[in-house]
Residue frames as qw, qx, qy, qz and C-alpha x, y, z in Angstrom:
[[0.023, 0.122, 0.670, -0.732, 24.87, -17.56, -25.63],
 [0.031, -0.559, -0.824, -0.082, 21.19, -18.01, -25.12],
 [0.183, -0.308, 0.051, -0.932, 19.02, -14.31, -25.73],
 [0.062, 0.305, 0.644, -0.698, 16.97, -13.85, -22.68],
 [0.011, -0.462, -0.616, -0.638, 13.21, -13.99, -23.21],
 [0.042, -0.067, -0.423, 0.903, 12.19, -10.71, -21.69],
 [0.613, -0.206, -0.265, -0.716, 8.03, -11.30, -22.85],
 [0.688, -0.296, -0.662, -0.028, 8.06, -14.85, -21.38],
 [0.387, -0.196, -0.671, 0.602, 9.01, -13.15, -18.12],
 [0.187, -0.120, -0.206, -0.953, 6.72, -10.30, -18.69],
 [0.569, -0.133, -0.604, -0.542, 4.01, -12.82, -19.14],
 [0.608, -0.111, -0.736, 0.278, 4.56, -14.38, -16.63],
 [0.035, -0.085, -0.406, 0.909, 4.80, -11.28, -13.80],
 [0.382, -0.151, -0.266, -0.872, 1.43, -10.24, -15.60],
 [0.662, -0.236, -0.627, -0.336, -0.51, -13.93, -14.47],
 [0.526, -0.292, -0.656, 0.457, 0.71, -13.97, -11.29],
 [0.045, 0.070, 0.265, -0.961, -0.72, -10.51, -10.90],
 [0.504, -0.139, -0.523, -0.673, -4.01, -11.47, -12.37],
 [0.715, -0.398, -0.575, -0.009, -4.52, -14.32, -9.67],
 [0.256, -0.094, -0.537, 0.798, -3.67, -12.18, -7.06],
 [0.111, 0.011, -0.051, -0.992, -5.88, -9.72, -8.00],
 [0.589, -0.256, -0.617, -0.455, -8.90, -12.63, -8.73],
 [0.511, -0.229, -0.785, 0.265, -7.94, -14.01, -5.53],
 [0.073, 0.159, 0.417, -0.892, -8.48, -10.57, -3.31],
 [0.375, -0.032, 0.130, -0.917, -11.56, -10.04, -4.91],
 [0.712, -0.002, -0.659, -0.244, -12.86, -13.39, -4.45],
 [0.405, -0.296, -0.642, 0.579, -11.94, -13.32, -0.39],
 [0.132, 0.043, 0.283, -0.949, -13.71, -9.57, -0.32],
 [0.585, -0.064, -0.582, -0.561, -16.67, -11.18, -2.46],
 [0.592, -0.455, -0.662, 0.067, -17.17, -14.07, 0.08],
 [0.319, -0.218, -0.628, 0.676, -16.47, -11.69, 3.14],
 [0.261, 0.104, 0.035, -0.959, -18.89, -9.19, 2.43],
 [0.566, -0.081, -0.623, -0.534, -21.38, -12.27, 1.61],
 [0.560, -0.365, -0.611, 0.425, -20.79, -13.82, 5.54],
 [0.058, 0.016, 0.347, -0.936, -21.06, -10.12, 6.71],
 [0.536, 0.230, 0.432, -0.688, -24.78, -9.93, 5.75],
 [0.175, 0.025, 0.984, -0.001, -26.08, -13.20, 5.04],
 [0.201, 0.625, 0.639, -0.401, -29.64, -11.75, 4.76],
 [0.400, 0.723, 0.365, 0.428, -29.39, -9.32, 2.49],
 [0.405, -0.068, -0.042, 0.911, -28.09, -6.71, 4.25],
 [0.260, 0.448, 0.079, -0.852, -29.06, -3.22, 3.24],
 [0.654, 0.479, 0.583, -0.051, -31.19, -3.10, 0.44],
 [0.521, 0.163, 0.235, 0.804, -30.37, -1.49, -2.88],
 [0.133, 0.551, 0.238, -0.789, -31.20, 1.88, -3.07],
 [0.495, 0.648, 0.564, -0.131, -34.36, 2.77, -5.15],
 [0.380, 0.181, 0.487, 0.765, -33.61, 4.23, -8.66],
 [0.031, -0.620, -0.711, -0.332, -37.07, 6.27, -8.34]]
């Protein structure tokens, strides 16, 4: 009988969390770029 590879499914659980995880912050990234188009607030002054 064939031993079950428990890394290749590991690996596997691990990439499909990665592109989930690229993909949310890649849909908050553009939505917070269409919220203010302009620039928005500015940054705040180090000084």
């Amino acid at each position: 009988m064939a031993k079950v590879n428990y890394s290749f499914e590991k690996r596997q659980r691990e990439l499909a969390k990665k592109k989930q995880k690229e993909a949310k912050q890649a849909k908050k990234r553009s939505a917070r770029d269409t919220a203010s188009p302009d620039g928005g607030e500015p940054p705040a002054s180090t000084s």
